[in-house]
N, C-alpha and C positions, 0 to 999 in steps of 0.2 A: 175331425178337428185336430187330432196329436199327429196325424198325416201331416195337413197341411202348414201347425207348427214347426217340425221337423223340417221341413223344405223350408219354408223361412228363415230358419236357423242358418242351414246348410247354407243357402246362398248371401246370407250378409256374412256367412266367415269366408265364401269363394270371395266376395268382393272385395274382404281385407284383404285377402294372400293377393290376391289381384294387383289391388292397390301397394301392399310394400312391396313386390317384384317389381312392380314399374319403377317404386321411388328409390328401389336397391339397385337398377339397370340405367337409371337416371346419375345416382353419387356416383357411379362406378364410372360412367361415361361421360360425365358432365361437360370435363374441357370438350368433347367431340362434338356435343350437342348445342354447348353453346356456339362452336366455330362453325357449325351447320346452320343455325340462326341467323348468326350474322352476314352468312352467304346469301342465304334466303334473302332476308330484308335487303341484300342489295341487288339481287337480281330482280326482286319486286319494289323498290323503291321509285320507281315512276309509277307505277299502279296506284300504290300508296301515295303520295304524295298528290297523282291526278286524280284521286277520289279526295283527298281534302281537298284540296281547293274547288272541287264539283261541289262539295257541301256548303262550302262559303260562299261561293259565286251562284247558288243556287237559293240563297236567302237572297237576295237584290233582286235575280230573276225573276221571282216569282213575283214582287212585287210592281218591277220593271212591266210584268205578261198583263196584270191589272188594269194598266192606265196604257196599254195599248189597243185603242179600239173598243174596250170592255163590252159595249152595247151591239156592237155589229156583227152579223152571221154572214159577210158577206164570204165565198171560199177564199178569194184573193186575204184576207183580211188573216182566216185561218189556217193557212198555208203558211205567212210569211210573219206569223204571231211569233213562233220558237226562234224562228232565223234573226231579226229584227230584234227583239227581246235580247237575246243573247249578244249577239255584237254592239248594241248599248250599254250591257252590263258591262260587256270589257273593257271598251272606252270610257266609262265612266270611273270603274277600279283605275287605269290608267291613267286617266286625267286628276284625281284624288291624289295618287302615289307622284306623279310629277309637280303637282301643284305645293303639295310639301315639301320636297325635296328643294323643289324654287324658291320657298320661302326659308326653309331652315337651315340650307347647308350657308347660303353667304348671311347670316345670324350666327351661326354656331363658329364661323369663322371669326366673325367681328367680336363674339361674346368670348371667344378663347384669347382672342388680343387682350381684351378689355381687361381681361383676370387677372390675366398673369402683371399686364401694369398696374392694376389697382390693387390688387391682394398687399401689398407690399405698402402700398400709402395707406391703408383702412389699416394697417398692421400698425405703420408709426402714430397713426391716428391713437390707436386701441391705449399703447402705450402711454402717451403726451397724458389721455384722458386718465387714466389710471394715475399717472404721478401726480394731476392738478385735483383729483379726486377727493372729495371729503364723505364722499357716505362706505367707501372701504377702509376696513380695517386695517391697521398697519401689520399686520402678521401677514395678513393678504395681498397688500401692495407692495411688500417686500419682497414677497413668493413670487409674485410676476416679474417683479423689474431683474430681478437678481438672478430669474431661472436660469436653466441650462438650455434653454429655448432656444432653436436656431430656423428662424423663420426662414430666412432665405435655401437654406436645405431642406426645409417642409417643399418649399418653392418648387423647386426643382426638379426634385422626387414630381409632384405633384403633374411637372409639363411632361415629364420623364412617360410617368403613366399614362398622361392624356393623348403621348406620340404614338407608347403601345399599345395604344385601343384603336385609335385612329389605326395602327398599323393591321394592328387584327380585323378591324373592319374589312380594309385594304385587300386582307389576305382571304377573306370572309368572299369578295366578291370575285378573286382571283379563282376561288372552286369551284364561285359558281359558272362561270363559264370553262372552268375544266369539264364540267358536268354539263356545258350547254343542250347536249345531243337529250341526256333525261330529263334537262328542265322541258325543253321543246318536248322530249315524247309527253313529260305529264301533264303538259297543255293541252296536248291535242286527246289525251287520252281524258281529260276532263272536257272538253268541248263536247266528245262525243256521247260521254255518258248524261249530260246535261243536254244533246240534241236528242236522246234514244231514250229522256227514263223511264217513260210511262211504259215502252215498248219491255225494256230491261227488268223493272218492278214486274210487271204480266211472267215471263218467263219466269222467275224464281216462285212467282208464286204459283207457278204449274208443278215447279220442280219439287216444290214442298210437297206441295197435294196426292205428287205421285208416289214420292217415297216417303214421305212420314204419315206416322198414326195420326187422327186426325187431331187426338186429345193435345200431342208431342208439337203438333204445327200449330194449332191454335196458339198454347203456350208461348213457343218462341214468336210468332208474329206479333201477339200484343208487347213482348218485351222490346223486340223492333218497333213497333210504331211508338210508344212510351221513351222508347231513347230517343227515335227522331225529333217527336214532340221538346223533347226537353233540351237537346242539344242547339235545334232549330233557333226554338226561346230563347235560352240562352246567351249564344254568340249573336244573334240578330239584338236582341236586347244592348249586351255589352256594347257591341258597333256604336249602336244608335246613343246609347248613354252616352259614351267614351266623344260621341263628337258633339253632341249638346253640353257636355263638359267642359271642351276644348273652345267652344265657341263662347261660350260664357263666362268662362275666364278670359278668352281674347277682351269681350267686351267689356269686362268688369276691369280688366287693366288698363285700357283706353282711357275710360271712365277715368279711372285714380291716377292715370298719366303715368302708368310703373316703367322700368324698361324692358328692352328683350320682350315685347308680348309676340311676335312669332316663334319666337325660338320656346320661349317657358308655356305657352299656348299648345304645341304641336308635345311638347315631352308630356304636360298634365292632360291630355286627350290619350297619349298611345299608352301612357303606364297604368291609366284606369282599368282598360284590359286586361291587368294583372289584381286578381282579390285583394284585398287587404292591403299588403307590401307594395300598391303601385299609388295610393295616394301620399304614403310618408315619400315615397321614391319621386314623386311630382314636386312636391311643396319642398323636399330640401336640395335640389337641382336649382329652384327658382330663389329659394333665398341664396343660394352659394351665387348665382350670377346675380340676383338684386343686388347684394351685399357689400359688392366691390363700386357701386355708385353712390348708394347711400345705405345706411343701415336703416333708416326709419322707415322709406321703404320698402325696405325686406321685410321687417315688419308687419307693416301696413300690409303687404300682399301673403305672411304666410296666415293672418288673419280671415283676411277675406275668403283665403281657400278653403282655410279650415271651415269657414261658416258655410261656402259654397258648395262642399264635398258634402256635407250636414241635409244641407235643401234637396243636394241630387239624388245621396243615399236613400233617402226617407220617405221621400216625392215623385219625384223623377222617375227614379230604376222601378221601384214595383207598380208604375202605374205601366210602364212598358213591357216587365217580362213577364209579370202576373203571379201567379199563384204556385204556379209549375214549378219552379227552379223554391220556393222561398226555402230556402235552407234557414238554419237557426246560423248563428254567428260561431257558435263552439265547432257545429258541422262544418262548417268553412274551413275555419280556420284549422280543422284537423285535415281537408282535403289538401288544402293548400302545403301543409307542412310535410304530408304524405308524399304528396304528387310531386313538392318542390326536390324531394329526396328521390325519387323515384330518378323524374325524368325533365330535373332543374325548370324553365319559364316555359317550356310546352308541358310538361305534367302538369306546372301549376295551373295554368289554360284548360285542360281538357280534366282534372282533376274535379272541380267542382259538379258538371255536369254529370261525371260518371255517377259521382256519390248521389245528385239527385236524383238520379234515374232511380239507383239501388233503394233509397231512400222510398221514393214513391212507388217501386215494388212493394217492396216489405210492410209499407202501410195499407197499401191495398188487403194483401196479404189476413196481416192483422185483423183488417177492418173486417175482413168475408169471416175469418174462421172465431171470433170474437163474436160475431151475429149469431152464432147456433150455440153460444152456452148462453147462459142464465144472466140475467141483468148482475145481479149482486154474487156472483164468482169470485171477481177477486176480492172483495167484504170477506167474503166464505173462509179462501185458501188463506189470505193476510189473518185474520182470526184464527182461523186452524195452527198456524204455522206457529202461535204465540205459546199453544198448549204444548205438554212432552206427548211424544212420542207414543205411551201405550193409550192416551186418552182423545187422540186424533179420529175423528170420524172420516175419514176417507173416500167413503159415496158420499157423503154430502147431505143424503135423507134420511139414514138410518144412525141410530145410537153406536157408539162403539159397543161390540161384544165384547161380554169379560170371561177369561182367558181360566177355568175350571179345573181341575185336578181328578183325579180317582175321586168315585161315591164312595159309599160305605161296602158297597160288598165287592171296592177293587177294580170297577171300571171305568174306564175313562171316558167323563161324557161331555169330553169338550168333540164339536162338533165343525169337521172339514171339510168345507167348502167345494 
C-alpha cells in the first residue's frame, strides 16, 4: 500500500513538472507558435471549412435520403439514393440562397432610398409635434427644439456608414473569389465526405479500436456521438426555427399591411440564428425602416414581433430541438458572451452547442457518480459543514472521536489510526 502511495505521488508531481515545462516552452515561444497556428489553419482552411459545411448540408441530406423512395429495396433505387439525395440538397441550399438574395437585395435597395429621404421629414415631423405638444414639459420641449442637434450630420454619417458596409460587403466578396480555388476545393472536399461517410465513420472507428484502450475509445466515442447529437439538433433546429420565424412574420406583416416585408422578413429569419442579440437585432432593423413611413407602424410591427418571438421561443423552438440542447437562459447568455469574445458571430453560433454538449457531459457525469452515494449525502455534508470543525463526523456513521491526552501514569492513549 505505501508502495503504491509513493508511485502515485511521484507521478502526479512528474505530471506537474510536465505540465509547467510545456506552459514555460509555450510563454517562451508563444509568438512562434501562434504564427505556426496560423499557418496551419490556412493550409487546412479547406479541410475545415469542407467539413462544416458537410455538417450543415448533411442535416437536409439526411432528411432529403428519407422521402426518397423510403419503402423501396429496389438496387437501382439504392445505388442512386446518395447520389440523387445529394444534388437535391445543393440545388435546393442554392435555390433558398438565390431566392433571397432576389428578393432582398432590390428591397434593400428601395428601403436605403426610402431612409435617407424619409429620416429627414419624420425628423421635421418629430419636431412640428413636439413644439404643438402639450403633454411635454417645457424644460423638455425646450431641450429638443434649442438642442445642439444636427440631424442632417446624423444624416450623413449614417449613408457614410451604410456605403462602408456595403463596401465591406463589396470587399467581403472580392476574397471570396481571391479564394475561389479553396472555396471550390471545400466543396468538393465536402461533397466527398458526404458521398463516403458511412465508409469514413467505419475507418476511424477501426482506427480507434486499434490503438486506443478500450475504456479510452469508449469514452471519447460517446463524447463524439453526444456532440453530434447535439450540434445536429441544434443548427437543424435553429435553420428550421429561423425560417418558420421568417415566414410568420412575412405573413403577420401582410396581414397588418406593414412595409418592407421582404426585406424585414429575410433580416428577422437570418438574425434568429444568432442566441439572444438576434432578436433585438431583427426587431430594431424593422422599426428603423418601418419608421421612415409611419411611426404607428413601427410600432404596431415592433409589437407583433415581440409577441411573435414570445409564441416561437416558448412553442415553436423546443417542440423542434427537444430536450438535448435545453440550456437554461443564464447558460446561454454566458455562452453567447464567451464565444461573441472569443470568435465574434461564428463563436456565438458554435458557442451555444459546445457548452450543451459540456453541459450534458457533466450531468451525466453527475448523474452516474451521485447513484453510488447515499440518498441523503448532501442533508449529511450541508449539516456537517454548519458544525466547527473538531466536532465534524467525517465517515458519516461513526461519532466524532474525542481527542485524549496522557492517563495518569503518562501515557498517551489517544489512539492512531
Amino acid at each position: 500500500m505505501r508502495r503504491r502511495n509513493t508511485k502515485e505521488f511521484f507521478n502526479s508531481w512528474l505530471y506537474i513538472l510536465i505540465a509547467l515545462g510545456a506552459f514555460a516552452i509555450l510563454a517562451l515561444y508563444l509568438g512562434d507558435v501562434v504564427s505556426l497556428c496560423r499557418r496551419l489553419l490556412a493550409i487546412l482552411s479547406p479541410i475545415i471549412i469542407g467539413s462544416l459545411l458537410a455538417f450543415a448540408l448533411n442535416l437536409l441530406l439526411v432528411r432529403v435520403e428519407r422521402l426518397y423512395f423510403p419503402n423501396s429495396d429496389h438496387p437501382l433505387v439504392k445505388k442512386s439514393r446518395r447520389g440523387v439525395s445529394l444534388l437535391l440538397s445543393i440545388l435546393i441550399v442554392l435555390g433558398v440562397i438565390a431566392l433571397i438574395l432576389g428578393l432582398v437585395i432590390p428591397q434593400m435597395i428601395k428601403a436605403i432610398s426610402i431612409v435617407s429621404e424619409g429620416l429627414p421629414r419624420a425628423y421635421v415631423r418629430f419636431i412640428e409635434w413636439v413644439r404643438e405638444s402639450d403633454f411635454l414639459p417645457d424644460a423638455l420641449r425646450e431641450k429638443i427644439l434649442f438642442s445642439d442637434f444636427d440631424f442632417n450630420s446624423m444624416i450623413s454619417k449614417g449613408m457614410t456608414l451604410i456605403q462602408n458596409w456595403v463596401g465591406n460587403l463589396i470587399g467581403i466578396a472580392g476574397k471570396v473569389l481571391s479564394h475561389f480555388m479553396d472555396l471550390v476545393l471545400s466543396i468538393m472536399f465536402a461533397i466527398y465526405l458526404l458521398a463516403h461517410k458511412e465508409r469514413l465513420v467505419k475507418q476511424f472507428k477501426r482506427l480507434g479500436y486499434a490503438y486506443l484502450p478500450d475504456r479510452l475509445n469508449i469514452s471519447i466515442s460517446h463524447v463524439l456521438i453526444v456532440a453530434n447529437e447535439t450540434f445536429a439538433k441544434y443548427f437543424g433546429g435553429q435553420f428550421l426555427s429561423a425560417f418558420i420565424l421568417g415566414i410568420l412574420t412575412a405573413i403577420g406583416m401582410l396581414i397588418l399591411r406593414l412595409p418592407f416585408v421582404p426585406v424585414v422578413a429575410s433580416v428577422v429569419g437570418i438574425t434568429a440564428l444568432i442566441p439572444i442579440l438576434g432578436a433585438y437585432i431583427g426587431n430594431i432593423v424593422g422599426v428603423i425602416l418601418i419608421i421612415t413611413v409611419s411611426p404607428l407602424k413601427a410600432l404596431i410591427f415592433s409589437i407583433f414581433l415581440i409577441i411573435l418571438q414570445q409564441i416561437e421561443g416558448n412553442l415553436i423552438y423546443p417542440k423542434i430541438v427537444g430536450t438535448r440542447v435545453g440550456l437554461a437562459a443564464h447558460w446561454v447568455l454566458l455562452a453567447v458572451v464567451v464565444g461573441g469574445g472569443i470568435g465574434g458571430v461564428f463563436g456565438i453560433l458554435i458557442a451555444v452547442p459546445i457548452l450543451a454538449t459540456i453541459y450534458h457531459l457533466v450531468k451525466e457525469d453527475v448523474e452516474f457518480k451521485t447513484s453510488k452515494k447515499p440518498a441523503d449525502g448532501i442533508e449529511r455534508i450541508m449539516s456537517e459543514a454548519e458544525k466547527p470543525r473538531r466536532k465534524r463526523n467525517l465517515a458519516g456513521n461513526e461519532p466524532a472521536s474525542e481527542v485524549t491526552g496522557p492517563d495518569a501514569d503518562g501515557n498517551d492513549s489517544t489512539e492512531i489510526p
